[in-house]
C-alpha positions in Angstrom: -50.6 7.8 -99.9 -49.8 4.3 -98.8 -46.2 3.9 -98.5 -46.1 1.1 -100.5 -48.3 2.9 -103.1 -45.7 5.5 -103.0 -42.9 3.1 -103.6 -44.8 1.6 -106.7 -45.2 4.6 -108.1 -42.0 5.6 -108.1 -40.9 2.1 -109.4 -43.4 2.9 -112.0 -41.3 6.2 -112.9 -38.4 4.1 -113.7 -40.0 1.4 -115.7 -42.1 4.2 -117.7 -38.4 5.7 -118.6 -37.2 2.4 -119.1 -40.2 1.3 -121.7 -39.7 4.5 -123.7 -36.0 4.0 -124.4 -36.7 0.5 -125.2 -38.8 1.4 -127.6 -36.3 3.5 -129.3 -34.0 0.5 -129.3 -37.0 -1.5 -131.0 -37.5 1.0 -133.3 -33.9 0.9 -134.4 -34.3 -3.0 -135.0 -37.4 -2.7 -136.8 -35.8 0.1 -139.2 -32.8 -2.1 -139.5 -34.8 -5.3 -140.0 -36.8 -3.1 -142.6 -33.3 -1.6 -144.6 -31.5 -5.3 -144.9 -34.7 -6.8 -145.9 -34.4 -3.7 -148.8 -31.1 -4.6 -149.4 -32.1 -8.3 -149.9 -35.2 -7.4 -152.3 -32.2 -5.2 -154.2 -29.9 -8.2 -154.2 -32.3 -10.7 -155.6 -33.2 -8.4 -158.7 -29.9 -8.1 -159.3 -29.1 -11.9 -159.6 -32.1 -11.9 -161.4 -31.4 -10.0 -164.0 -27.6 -11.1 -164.1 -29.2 -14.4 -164.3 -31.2 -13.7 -167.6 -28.3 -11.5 -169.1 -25.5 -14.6 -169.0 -28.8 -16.7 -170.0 -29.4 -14.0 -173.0 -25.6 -13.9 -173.1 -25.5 -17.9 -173.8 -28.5 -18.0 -176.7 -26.6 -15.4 -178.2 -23.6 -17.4 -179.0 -25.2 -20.5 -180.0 -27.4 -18.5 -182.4 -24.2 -17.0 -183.6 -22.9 -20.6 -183.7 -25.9 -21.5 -185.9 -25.2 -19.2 -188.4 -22.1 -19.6 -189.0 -22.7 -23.5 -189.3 -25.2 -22.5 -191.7 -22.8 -20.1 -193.9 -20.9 -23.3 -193.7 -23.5 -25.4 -194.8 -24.6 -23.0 -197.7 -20.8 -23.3 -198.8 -20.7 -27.1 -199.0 -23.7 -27.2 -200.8 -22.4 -24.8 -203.8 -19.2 -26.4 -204.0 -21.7 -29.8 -204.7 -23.3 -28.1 -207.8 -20.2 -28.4 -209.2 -20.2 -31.9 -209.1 -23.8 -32.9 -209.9 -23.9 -34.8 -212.9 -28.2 -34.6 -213.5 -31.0 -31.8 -213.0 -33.0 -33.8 -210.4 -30.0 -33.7 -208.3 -28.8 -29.8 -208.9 -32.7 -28.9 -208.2 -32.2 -30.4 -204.6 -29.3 -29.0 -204.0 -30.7 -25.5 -204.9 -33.4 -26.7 -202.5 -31.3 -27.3 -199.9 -29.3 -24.2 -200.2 -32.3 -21.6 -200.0 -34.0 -23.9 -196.9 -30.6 -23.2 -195.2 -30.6 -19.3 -196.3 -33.9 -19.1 -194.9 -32.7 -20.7 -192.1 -30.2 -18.6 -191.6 -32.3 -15.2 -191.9 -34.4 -16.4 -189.3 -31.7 -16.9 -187.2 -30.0 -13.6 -187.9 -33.5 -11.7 -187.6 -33.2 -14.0 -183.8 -29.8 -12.8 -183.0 -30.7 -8.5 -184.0 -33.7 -8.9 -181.6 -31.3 -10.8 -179.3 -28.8 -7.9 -179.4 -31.5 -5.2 -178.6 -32.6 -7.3 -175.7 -28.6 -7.5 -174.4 -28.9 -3.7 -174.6 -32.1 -3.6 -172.0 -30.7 -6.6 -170.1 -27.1 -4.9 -169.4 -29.1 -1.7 -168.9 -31.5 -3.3 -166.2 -28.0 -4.6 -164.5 -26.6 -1.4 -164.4 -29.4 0.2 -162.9 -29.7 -2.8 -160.2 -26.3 -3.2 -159.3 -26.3 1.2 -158.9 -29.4 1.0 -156.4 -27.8 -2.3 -154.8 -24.5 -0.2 -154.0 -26.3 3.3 -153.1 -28.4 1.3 -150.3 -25.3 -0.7 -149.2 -23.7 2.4 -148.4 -26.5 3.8 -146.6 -27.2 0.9 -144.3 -23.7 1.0 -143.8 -24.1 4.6 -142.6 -27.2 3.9 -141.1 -25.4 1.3 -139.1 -23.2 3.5 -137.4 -25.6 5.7 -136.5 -27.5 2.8 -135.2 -24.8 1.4 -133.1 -24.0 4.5 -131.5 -27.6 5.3 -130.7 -27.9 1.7 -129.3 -24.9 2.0 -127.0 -26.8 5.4 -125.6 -29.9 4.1 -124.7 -28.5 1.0 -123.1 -26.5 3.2 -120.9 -29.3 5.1 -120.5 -31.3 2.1 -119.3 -28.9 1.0 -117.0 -28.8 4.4 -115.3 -32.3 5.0 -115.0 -32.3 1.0 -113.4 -30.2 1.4 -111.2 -31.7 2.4 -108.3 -35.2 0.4 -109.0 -33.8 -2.7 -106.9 -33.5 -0.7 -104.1 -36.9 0.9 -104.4 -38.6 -2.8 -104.6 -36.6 -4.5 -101.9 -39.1 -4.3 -99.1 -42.4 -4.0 -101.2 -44.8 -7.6 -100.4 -43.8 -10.0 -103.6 -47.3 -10.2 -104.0 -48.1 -6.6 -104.6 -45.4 -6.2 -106.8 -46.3 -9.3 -108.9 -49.1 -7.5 -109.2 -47.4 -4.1 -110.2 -45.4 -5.5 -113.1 -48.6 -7.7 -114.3 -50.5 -4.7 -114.3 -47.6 -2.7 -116.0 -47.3 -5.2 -118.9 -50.7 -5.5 -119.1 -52.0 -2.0 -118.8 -50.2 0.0 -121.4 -47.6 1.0 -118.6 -49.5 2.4 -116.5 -50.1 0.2 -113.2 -50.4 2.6 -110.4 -53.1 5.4 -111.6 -54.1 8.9 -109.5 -58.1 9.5 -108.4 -59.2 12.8 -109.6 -63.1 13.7 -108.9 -63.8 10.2 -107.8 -62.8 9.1 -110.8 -60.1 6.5 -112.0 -57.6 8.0 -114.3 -56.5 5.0 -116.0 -60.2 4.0 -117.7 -62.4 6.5 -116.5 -64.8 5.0 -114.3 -66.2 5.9 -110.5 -64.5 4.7 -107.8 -66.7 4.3 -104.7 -66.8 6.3 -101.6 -65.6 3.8 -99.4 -62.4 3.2 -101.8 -61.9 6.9 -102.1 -62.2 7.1 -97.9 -59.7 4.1 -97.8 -57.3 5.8 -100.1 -57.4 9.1 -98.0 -56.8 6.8 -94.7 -53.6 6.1 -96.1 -53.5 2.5 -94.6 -54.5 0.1 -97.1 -53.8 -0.5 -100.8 -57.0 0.1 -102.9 -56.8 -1.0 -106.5 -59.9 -0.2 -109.0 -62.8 -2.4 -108.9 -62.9 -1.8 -112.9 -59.1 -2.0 -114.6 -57.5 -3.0 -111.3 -55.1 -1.1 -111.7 -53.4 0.3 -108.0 -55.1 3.5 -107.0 -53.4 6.9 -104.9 -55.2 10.1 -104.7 -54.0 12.7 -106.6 -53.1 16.4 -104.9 
């Protein structure tokens, strides 16, 4: 194997550790992302609904302010029968006094359906504010779970790194701008073994006079197909 070949390769090792640990760090991110955006959902039906209860809360008490304006209207009206002095004017008063009653049974009718809807509303509170607090707590769990597996891989990272600067430090800039294109671009996998005559990383024939190059051992040979950076495997 070409000596730089080698060198990428074990480069490659590294950054292949490297990639998988990040990706448990990303996957901690995307569950936590995922559990406050829960949380938020949670939050927002519970103002919601504490919204429409104080809403529900507020027509209740100016229904209950209407009937009791009409009670007092009903009793202003019977204390002027008393002082009617003609029929045509005691018939309008009677008139007035059952428009106001009926009035007033509508709004009471209002205010029973309004009580039964307090009951659902206080009941759809409850149950929002419960959830709200039972996630809350998990996350909060979750957090420190989170933050301890976070501080793990990152010291796992930075171990597994720490010896890549020295593997790299006499590789051509050009070959290894090449590596870590190829490693971004190529699902990881940059540097890719020969088995059969055939490239391991997408499975196509390499020619003869790249496999005899390769077992020369004096020139980097990439694939003529994924160019990705070839070695022979043993």
């Amino acid at each position: 194997m070409h000596p730089d070949v080698q060198k990428l390769l074990a480069v490659q090792n590294v950054d292949q550790k490297v990639a998988s640990l990040r990706r448990d760090l990303d996957s901690v991110l995307a569950e936590t992302a995922r559990r406050e955006k829960k949380i938020a959902d949670l939050r927002k039906t519970y103002e919601t609904r504490r919204g429409e209860l104080l809403a529900a809360e507020l027509e209740a008490r100016r229904n209950e302010k209407a009937i009791q304006a009409a009670d007092d209207e009903v009793k202003k009206l019977d204390t002027r029968l008393n002082t009617v002095k003609n029929n045509a004017e005691y018939q309008a008063i009677l008139f007035q006094i059952e428009a106001v009653k009926k009035e007033r049974g509508q709004l009471e009718e209002a205010g029973l359906q309004g009580m039964e809807n307090l009951d659902k509303l206080r009941a759809g509170i409850d149950q929002a504010s419960r959830l709200l607090a039972e996630e809350e707590k998990t996350f909060r769990e979750f957090q420190k779970e989170a933050e301890r597996l976070k501080s793990e891989r990152e010291a796992d990272i930075a171990k597994v790194r720490a010896g890549r600067q020295d593997l790299t430090k006499d590789l051509p800039k050009e070959l290894l701008a090449r590596y870590e294109r190829l490693f971004q671009h190529r699902d990881s996998l940059a540097v890719c073994a020969v088995e059969g005559q055939i490239c391991q990383g997408c499975y196509t024939n390499v020619p003869v006079n790249d496999v005899a190059r390769l077992m020369g051992k004096s020139a980097v040979v990439v694939c003529g197909s994924c160019q990705r950076i070839l070695y022979l495997a043993h």
